[in-house]
C-alpha positions as a Markdown table, in Angstrom:
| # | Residue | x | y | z |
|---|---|---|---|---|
| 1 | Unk | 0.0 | 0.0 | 0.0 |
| 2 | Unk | 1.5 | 3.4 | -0.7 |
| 3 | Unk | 2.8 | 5.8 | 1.9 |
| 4 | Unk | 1.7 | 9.1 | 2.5 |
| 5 | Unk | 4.1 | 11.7 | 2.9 |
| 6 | Unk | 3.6 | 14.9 | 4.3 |
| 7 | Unk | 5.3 | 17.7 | 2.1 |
| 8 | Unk | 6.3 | 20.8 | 4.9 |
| 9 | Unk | 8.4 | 22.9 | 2.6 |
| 10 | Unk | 8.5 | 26.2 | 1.0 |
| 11 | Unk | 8.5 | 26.6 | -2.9 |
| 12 | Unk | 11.6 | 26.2 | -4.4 |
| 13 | Unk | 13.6 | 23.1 | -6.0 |
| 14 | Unk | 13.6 | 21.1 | -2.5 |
| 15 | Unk | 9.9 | 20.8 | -3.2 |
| 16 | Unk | 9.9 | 19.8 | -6.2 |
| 17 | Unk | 12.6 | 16.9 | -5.9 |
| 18 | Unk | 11.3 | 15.7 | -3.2 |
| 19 | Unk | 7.7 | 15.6 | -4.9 |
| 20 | Unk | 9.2 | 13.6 | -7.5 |
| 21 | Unk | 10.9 | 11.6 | -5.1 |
| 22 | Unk | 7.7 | 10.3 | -3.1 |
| 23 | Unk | 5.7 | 9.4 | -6.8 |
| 24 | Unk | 9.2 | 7.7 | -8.2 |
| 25 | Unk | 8.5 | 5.3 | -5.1 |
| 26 | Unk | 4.7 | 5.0 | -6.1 |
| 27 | Unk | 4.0 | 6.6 | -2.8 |
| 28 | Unk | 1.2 | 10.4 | -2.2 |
| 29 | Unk | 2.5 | 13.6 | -1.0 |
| 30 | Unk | 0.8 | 15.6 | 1.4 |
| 31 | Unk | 1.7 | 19.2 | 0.7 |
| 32 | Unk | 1.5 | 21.0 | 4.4 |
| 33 | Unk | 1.7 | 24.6 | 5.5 |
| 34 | Unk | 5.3 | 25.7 | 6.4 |
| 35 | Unk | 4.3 | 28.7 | 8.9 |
| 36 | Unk | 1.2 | 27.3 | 10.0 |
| 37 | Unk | 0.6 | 27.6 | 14.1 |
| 38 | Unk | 1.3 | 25.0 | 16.0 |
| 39 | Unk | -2.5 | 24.4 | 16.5 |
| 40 | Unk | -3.7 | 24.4 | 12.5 |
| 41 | Unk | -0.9 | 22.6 | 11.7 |
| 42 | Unk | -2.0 | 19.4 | 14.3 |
| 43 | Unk | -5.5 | 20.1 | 13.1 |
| 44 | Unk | -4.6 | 19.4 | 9.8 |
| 45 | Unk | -2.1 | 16.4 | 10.2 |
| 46 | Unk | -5.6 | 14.9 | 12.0 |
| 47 | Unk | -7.1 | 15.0 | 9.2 |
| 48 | Unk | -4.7 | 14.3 | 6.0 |
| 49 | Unk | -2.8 | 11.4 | 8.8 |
| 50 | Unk | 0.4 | 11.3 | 6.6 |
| 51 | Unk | 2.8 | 8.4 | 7.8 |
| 52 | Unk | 6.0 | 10.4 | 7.7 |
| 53 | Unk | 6.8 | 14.5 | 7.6 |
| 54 | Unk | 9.7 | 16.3 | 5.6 |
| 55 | Unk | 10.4 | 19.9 | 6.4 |
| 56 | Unk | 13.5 | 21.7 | 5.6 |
| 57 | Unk | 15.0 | 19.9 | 9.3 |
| 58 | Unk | 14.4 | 16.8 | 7.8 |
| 59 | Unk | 12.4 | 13.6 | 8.5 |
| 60 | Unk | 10.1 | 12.2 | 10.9 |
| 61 | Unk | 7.6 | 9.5 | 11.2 |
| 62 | Unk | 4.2 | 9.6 | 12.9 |
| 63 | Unk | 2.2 | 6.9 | 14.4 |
| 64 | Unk | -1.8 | 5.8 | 13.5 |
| 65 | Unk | -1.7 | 7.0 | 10.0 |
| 66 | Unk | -3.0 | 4.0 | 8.4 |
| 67 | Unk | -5.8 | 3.3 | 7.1 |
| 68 | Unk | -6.9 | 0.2 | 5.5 |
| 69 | Unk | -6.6 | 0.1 | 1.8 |
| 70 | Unk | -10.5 | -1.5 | 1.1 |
| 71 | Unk | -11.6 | 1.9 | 2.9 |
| 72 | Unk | -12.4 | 4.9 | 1.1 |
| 73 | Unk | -10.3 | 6.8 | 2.3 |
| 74 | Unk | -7.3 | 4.1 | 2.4 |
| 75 | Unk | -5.0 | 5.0 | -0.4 |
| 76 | Unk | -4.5 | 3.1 | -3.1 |
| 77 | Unk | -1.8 | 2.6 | -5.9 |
| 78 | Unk | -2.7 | 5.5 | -8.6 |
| 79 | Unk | -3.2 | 8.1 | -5.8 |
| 80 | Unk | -1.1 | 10.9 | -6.1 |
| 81 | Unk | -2.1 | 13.4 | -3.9 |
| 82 | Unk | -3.6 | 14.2 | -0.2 |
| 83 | Unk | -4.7 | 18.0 | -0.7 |
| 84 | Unk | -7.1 | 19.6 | 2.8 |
| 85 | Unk | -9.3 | 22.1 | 2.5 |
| 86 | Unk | -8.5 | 25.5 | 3.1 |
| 87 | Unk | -11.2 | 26.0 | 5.8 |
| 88 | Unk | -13.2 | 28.8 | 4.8 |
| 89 | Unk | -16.0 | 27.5 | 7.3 |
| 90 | Unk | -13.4 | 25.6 | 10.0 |
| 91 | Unk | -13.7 | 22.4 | 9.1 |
| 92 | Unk | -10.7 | 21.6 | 6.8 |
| 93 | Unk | -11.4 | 18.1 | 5.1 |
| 94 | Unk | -8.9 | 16.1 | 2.8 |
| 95 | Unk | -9.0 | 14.8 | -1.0 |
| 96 | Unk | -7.4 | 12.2 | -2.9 |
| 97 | Unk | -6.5 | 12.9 | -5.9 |
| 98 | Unk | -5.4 | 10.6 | -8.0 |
| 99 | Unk | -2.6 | 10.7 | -11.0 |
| 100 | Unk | -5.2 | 10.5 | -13.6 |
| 101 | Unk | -7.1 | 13.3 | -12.0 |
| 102 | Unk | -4.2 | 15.2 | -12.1 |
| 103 | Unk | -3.1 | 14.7 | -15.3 |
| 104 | Unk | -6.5 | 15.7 | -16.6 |
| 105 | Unk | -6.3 | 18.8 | -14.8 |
| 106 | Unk | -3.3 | 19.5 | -16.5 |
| 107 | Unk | -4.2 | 19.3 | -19.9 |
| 108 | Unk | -7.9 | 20.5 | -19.8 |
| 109 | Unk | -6.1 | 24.0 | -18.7 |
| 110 | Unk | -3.7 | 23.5 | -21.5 |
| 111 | Unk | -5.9 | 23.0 | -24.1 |
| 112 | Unk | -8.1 | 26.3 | -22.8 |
| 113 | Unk | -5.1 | 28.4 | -22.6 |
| 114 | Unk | -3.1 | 27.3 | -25.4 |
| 115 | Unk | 0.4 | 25.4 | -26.2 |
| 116 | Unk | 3.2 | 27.1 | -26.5 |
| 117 | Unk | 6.7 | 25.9 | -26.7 |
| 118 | Unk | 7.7 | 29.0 | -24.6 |
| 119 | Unk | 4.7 | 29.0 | -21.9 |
| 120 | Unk | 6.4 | 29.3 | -18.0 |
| 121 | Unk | 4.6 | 29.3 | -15.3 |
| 122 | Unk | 5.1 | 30.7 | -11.9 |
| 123 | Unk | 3.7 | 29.0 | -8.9 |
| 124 | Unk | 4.1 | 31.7 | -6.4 |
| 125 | Unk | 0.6 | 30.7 | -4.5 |
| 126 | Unk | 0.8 | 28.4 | -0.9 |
| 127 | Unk | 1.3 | 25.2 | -2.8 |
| 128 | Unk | -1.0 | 23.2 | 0.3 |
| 129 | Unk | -3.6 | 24.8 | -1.9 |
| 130 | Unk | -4.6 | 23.6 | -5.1 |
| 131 | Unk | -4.2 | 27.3 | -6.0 |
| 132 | Unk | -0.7 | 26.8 | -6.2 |
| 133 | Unk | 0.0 | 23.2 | -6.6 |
| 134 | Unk | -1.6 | 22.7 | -9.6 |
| 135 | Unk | 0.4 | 25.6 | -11.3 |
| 136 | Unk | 3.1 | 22.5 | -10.6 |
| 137 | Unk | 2.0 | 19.9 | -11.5 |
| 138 | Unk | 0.5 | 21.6 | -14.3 |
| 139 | Unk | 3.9 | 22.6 | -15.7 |
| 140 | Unk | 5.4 | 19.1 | -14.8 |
| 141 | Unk | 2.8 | 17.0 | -16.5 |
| 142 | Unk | 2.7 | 19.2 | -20.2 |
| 143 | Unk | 6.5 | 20.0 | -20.2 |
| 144 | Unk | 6.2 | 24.0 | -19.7 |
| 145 | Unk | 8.8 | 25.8 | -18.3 |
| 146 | Unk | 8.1 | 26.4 | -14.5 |
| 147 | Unk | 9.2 | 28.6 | -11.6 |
| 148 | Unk | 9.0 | 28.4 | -8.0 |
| 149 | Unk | 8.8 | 30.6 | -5.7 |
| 150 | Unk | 8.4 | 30.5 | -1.4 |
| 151 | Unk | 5.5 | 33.9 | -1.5 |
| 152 | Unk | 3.8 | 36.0 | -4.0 |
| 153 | Unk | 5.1 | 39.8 | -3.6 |
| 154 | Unk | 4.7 | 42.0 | -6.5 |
| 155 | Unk | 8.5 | 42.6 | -6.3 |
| 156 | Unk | 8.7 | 38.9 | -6.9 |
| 157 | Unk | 6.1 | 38.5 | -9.8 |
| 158 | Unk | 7.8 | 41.8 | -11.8 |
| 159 | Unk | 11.4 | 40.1 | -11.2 |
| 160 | Unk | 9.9 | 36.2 | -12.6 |
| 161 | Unk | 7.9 | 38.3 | -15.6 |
| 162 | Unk | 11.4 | 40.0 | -16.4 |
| 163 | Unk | 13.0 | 36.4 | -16.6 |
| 164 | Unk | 10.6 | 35.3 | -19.1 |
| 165 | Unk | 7.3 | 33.3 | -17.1 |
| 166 | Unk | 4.3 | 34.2 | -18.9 |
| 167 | Unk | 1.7 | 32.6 | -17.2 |
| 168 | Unk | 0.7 | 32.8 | -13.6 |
| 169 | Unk | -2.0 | 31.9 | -10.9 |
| 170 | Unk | -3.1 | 34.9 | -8.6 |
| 171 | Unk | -5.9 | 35.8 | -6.4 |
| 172 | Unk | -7.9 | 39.1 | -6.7 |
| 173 | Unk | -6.4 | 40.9 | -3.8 |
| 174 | Unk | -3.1 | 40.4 | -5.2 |
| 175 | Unk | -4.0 | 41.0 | -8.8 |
| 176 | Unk | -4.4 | 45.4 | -7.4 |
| 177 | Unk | -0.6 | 45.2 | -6.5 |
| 178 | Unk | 1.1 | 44.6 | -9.3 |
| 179 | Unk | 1.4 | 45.5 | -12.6 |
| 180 | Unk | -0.7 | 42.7 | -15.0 |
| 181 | Unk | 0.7 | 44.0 | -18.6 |
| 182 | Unk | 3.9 | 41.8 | -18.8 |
| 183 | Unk | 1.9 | 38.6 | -17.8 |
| 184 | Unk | 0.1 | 36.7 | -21.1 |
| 185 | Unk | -2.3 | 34.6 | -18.7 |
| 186 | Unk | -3.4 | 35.3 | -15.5 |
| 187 | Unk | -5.5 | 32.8 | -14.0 |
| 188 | Unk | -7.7 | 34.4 | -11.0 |
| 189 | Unk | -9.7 | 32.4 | -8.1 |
| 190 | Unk | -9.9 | 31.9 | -5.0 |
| 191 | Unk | -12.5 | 34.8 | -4.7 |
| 192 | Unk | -14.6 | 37.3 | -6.6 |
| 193 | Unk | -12.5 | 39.0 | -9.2 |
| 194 | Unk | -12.4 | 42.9 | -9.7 |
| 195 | Unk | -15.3 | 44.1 | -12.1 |
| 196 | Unk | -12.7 | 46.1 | -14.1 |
| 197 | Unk | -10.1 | 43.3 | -14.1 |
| 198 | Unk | -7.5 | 43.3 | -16.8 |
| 199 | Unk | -8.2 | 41.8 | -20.1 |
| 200 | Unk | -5.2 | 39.3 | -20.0 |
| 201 | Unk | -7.4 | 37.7 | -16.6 |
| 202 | Unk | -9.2 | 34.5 | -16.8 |
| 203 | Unk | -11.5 | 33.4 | -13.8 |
| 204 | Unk | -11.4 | 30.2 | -12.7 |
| 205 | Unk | -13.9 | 28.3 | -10.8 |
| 206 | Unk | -13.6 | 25.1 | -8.6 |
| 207 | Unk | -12.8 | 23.6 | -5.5 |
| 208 | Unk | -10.2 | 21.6 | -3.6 |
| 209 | Unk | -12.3 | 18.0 | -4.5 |
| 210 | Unk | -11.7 | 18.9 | -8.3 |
| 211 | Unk | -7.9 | 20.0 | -8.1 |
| 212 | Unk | -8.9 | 23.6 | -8.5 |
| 213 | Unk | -10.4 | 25.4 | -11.6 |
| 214 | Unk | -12.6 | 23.5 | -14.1 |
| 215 | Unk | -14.4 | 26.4 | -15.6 |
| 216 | Unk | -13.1 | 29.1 | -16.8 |
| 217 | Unk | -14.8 | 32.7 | -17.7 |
| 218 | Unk | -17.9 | 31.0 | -16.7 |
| 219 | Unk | -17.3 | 28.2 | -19.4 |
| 220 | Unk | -17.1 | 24.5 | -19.1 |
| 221 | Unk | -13.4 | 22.8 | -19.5 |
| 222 | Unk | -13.1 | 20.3 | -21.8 |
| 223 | Unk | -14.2 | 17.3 | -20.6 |
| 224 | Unk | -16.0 | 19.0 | -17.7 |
| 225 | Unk | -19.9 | 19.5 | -17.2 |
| 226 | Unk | -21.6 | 21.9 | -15.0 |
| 227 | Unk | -25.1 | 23.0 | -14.3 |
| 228 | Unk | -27.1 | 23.8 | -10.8 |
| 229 | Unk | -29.7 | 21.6 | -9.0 |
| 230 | Unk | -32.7 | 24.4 | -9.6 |
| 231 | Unk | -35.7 | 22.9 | -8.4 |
| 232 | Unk | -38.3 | 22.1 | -10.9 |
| 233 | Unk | -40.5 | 25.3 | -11.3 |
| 234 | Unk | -38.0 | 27.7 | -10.5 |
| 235 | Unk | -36.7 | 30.2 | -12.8 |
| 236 | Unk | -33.1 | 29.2 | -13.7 |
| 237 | Unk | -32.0 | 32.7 | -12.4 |
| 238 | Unk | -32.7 | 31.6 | -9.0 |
| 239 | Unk | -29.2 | 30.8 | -7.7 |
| 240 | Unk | -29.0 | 26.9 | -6.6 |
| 241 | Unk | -26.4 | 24.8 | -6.1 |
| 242 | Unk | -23.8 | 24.3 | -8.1 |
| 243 | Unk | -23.0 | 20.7 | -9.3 |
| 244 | Unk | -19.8 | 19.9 | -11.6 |
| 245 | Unk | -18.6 | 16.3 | -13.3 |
| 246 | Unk | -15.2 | 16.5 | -13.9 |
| 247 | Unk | -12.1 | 13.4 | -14.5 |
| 248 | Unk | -10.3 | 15.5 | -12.5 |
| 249 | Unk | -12.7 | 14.8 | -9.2 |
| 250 | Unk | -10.9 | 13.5 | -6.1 |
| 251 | Unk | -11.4 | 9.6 | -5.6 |
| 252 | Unk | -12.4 | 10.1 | -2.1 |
| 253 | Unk | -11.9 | 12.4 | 1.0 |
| 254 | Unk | -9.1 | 10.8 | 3.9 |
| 255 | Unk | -12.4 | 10.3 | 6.2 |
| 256 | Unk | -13.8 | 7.7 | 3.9 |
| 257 | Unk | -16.5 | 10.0 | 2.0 |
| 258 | Unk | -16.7 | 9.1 | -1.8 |
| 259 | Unk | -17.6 | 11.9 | -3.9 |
| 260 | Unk | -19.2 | 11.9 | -7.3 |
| 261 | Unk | -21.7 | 8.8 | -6.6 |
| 262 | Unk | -23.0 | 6.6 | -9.0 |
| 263 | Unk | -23.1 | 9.5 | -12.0 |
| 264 | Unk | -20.2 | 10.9 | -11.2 |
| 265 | Unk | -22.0 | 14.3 | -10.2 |
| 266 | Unk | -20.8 | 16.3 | -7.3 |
| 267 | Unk | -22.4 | 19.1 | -5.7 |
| 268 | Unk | -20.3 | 22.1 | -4.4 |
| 269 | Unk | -21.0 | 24.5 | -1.5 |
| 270 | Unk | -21.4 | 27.3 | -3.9 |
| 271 | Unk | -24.4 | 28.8 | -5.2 |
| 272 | Unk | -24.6 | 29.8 | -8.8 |
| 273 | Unk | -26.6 | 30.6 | -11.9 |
| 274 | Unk | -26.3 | 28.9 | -15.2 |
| 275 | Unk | -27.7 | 30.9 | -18.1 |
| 276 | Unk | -29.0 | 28.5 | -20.7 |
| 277 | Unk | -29.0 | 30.5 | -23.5 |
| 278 | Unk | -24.7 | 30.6 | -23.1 |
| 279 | Unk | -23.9 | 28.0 | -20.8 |
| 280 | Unk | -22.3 | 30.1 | -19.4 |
| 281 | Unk | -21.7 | 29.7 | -14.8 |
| 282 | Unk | -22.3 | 32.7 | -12.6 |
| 283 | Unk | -21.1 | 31.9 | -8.5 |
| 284 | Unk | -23.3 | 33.9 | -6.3 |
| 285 | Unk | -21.2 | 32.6 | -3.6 |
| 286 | Unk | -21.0 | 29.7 | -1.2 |
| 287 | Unk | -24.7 | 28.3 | 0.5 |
| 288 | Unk | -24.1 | 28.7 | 3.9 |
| 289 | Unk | -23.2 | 32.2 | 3.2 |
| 290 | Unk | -26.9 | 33.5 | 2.1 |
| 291 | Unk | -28.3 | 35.8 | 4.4 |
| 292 | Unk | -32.2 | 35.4 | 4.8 |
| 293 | Unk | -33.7 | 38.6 | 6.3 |
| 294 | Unk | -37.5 | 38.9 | 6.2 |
| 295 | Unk | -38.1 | 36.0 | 4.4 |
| 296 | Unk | -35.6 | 37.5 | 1.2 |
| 297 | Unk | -32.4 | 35.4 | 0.5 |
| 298 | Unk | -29.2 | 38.0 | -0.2 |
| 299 | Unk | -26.3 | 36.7 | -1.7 |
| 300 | Unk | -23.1 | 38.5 | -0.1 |
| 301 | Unk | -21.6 | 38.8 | -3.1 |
| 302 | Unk | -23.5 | 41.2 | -5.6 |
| 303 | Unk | -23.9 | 43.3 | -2.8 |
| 304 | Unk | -20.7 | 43.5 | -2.1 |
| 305 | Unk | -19.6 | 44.5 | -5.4 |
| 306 | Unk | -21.4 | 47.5 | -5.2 |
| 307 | Unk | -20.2 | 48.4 | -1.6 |
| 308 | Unk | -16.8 | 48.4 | -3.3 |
| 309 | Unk | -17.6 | 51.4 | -5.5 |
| 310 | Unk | -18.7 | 53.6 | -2.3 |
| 311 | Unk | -16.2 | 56.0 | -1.6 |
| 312 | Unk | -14.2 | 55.4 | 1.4 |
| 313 | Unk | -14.4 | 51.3 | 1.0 |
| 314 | Unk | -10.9 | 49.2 | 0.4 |
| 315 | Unk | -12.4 | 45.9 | 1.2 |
| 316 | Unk | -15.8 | 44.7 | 2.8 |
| 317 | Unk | -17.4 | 41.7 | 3.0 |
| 318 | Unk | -21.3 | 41.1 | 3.8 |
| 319 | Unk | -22.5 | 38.6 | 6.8 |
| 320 | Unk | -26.1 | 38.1 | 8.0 |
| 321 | Unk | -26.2 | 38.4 | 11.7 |
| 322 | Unk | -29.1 | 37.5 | 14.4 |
| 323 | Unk | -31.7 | 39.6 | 14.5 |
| 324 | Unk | -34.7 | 39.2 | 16.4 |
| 325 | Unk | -36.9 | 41.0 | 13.9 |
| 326 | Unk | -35.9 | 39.8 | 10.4 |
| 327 | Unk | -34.5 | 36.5 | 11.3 |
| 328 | Unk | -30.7 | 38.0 | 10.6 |
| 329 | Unk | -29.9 | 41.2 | 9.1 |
| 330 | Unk | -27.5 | 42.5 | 6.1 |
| 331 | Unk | -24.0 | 43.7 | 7.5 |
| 332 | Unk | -21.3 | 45.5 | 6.2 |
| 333 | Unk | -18.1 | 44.7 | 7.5 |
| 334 | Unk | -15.9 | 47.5 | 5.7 |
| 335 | Unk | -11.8 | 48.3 | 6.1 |
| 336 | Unk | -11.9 | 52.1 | 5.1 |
| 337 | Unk | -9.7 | 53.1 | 2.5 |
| 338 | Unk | -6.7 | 54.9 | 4.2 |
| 339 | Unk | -6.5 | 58.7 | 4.5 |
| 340 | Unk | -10.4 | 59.4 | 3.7 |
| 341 | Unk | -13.8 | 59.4 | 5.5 |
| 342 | Unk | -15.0 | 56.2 | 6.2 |
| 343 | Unk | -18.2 | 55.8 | 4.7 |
| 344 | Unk | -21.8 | 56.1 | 6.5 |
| 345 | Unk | -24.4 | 53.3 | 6.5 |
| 346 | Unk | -27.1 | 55.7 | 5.0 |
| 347 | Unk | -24.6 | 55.9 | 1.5 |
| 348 | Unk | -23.8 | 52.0 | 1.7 |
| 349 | Unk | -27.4 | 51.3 | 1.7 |
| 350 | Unk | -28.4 | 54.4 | -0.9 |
| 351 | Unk | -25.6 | 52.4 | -3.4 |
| 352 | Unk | -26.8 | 49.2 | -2.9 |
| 353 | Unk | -30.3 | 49.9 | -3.4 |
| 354 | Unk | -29.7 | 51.7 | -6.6 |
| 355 | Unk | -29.3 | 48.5 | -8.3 |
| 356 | Unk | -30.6 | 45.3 | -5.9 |
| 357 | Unk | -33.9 | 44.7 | -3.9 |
| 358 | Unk | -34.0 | 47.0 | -0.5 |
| 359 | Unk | -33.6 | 43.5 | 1.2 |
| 360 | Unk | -30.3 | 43.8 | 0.2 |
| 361 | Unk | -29.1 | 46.9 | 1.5 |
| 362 | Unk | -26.7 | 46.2 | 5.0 |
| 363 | Unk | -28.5 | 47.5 | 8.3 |
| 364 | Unk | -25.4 | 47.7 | 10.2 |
| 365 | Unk | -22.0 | 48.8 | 9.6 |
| 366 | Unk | -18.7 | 47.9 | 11.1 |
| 367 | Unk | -15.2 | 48.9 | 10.5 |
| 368 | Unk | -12.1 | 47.1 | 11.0 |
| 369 | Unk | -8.9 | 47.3 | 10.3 |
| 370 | Unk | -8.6 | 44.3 | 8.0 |
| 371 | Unk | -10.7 | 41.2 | 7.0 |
| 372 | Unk | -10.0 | 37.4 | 8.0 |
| 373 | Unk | -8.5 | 35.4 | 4.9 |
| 374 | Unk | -7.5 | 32.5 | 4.1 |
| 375 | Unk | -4.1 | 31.9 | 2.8 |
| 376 | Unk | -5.7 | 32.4 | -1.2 |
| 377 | Unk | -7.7 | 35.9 | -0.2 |
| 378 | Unk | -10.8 | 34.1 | 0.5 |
| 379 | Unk | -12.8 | 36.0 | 3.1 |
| 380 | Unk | -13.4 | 33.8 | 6.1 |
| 381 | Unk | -16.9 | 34.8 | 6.6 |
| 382 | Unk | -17.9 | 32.5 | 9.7 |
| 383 | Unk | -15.2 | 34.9 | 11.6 |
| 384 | Unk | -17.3 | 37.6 | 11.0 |
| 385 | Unk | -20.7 | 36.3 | 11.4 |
| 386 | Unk | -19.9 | 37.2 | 15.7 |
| 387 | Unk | -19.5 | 41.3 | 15.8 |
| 388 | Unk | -16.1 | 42.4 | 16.6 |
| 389 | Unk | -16.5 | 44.1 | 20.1 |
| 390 | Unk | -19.4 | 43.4 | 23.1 |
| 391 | Unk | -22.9 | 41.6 | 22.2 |
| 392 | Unk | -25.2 | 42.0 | 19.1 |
| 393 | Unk | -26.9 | 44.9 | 19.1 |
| 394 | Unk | -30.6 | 45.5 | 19.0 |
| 395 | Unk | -32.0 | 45.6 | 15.3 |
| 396 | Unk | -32.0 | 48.9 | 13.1 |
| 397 | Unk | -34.5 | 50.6 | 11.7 |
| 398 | Unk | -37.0 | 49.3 | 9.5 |
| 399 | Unk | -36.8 | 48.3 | 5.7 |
| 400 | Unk | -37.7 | 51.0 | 3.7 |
């Protein structure tokens, strides 16, 4: 049975060998944080159970890794990989990926981007995430040139552009710190991208169980089908959940979950729209994030869109909070823009309802000094779902 082996190194060549050490020996890697806490980094060795550790210290083994190999989540010869979760909700799970997952990963990407002989990619994203550990394997499987790096810093990414890599893997935050015109691809995810985003962008969308991005601009992969469980009746503008078949779909998860079932269908957390006119995908974000006030169901994500263009906003992100009138009640949690007036409530709400339903609009307002995200910019909603400072207070002023 193979071995899993827990990968606790930075990005750089020592990954990489040692990566292509652990498949030579038909064993799975495990990529792991490197600056994790103490405490998130047990959590997650709980849940992926590699056998044995490598950081750049060396070696060591752990005890009650194994798991039988006629379980699901036993691993098997053809497994490749052991990815977790990034945690957006806290509760990290772990997927096994397969070789031939990966592989078709790989090339479904290539063949929507385009071969090139001179095509080099950077991975300069965590590579415990598929955000950044596909840009490798990516490059390793179809033979294009590849760089990595420990951190994405926009003095990094101008330096690798200079040296010749031409495609790359970003998330939006990072995207408005450097400058996009030397890049030929730019693959965004991880969160909602800028509505003025560059023209050389592509959005990705997908998830940890199907080694990262599987539709791009809203479009299908090759090889890849899509569409939303909208129950029968309802207008297929009505976000519902998001459901994707894909080769690329983990085999399992370490706890013994298959995914996929007997069609091969596997339903996200997300919430989307699928125009049928197109085919083309629209995430309204993930289903444990709708906020239902008054009986109305607000998606964070449109909203915020349109807090972004207030004046005085750098970042926000919308939670629905208790409230013993509407059930829970819209709330803007916005980092001010340094140097300027923070905004009031009365222009976030005047914005919003310019262009959505007045359900919409936020009834409470908080400032902060930044916003809880993951390692790939998603915004870690359930940390803000509890206000910052004291108890909840009493609800707002009526909908207007």
């Amino acid at each position: 049975m193979p071995e899993l082996v827990g990968l606790a190194l930075p990005g750089g060549p020592a990954f990489l060998d040692e990566l292509r050490r652990v498949w030579d020996r038909g064993d799975v890697a495990a990529p792991l944080p490197v600056d994790a806490p103490t405490a998130h980094l047990e959590r997650l060795v709980e849940v992926v159970r590699p056998a044995r550790i490598v950081t750049p210290d060396g070696e060591r083994r752990l005890p009650g890794s194994e798991t039988p190999e006629d379980h699901a989540g036993g691993l098997r010869p053809g497994d490749a990989l052991v990815v977790a979760t990034s945690g957006t909700t806290g509760r990290p799970r772990a997927a096994i990926h397969t070789h031939a997952g990966v592989e078709a990963a790989a090339f479904a990407t290539a063949t929507a981007l385009g071969v090139a002989p001179d095509v080099r990619w950077l991975a300069c994203l965590p590579l415990h995430h598929v955000g950044g550990l596909s840009v490798v394997t990516r490059a390793l499987l179809t033979g294009a040139g590849l760089e990595v790096v420990p951190r994405a810093e926009p003095a990094v990414l101008a330096d690798a552009a200079r040296r010749g890599c031409t495609h790359v893997s970003l998330v939006p935050t990072l995207l408005r710190r450097i400058d996009p015109t030397p890049w030929r691809t730019i693959l965004l995810g991880g969160s909602a991208p800028p509505v003025d985003r560059p023209r050389n962008t592509v959005t990705t969308y997908g998830c940890t169980e199907t080694f990262g991005g599987v539709v791009y601009d809203g479009l299908a992969l090759n090889g890849v089908s899509v569409r939303t469980a909208t129950p029968p009746g309802t207008h297929w503008s009505v976000p519902a959940p998001i459901e994707l078949r894909t080769p690329s779909l983990a085999r399992a998860l370490r706890d013994g979950t298959v995914l996929g079932g007997d069609d091969g269908w596997f339903r996200t957390d997300d919430l989307g729209v699928l125009d049928p006119d197109t085919g083309r995908l629209t995430v309204t974000g993930r289903a444990d994030d709708v906020v239902v006030t008054g009986g109305e169901n607000v998606w964070p994500e449109p909203v915020e869109r349109i807090l972004a263009t207030v004046p005085g906003v750098d970042e926000v992100a919308v939670v629905g909070r208790e409230d013993r009138e509407w059930g829970q009640r819209v709330v803007a949690v916005v980092v001010p823009s340094p140097g300027v007036e923070p905004p009031a409530l009365e222009d976030l709400r005047a914005a919003v309802r310019s262009e959505l339903p007045a359900a919409c609009a936020p009834r409470e307002l908080e400032l902060r000094d930044s916003l809880p995200r993951t390692a790939l910019g998603k915004i870690e909603r359930y940390r803000l779902r509890a206000p910052a400072d004291g108890p909840t207070p009493p609800p707002g002023s009526p909908r207007t």
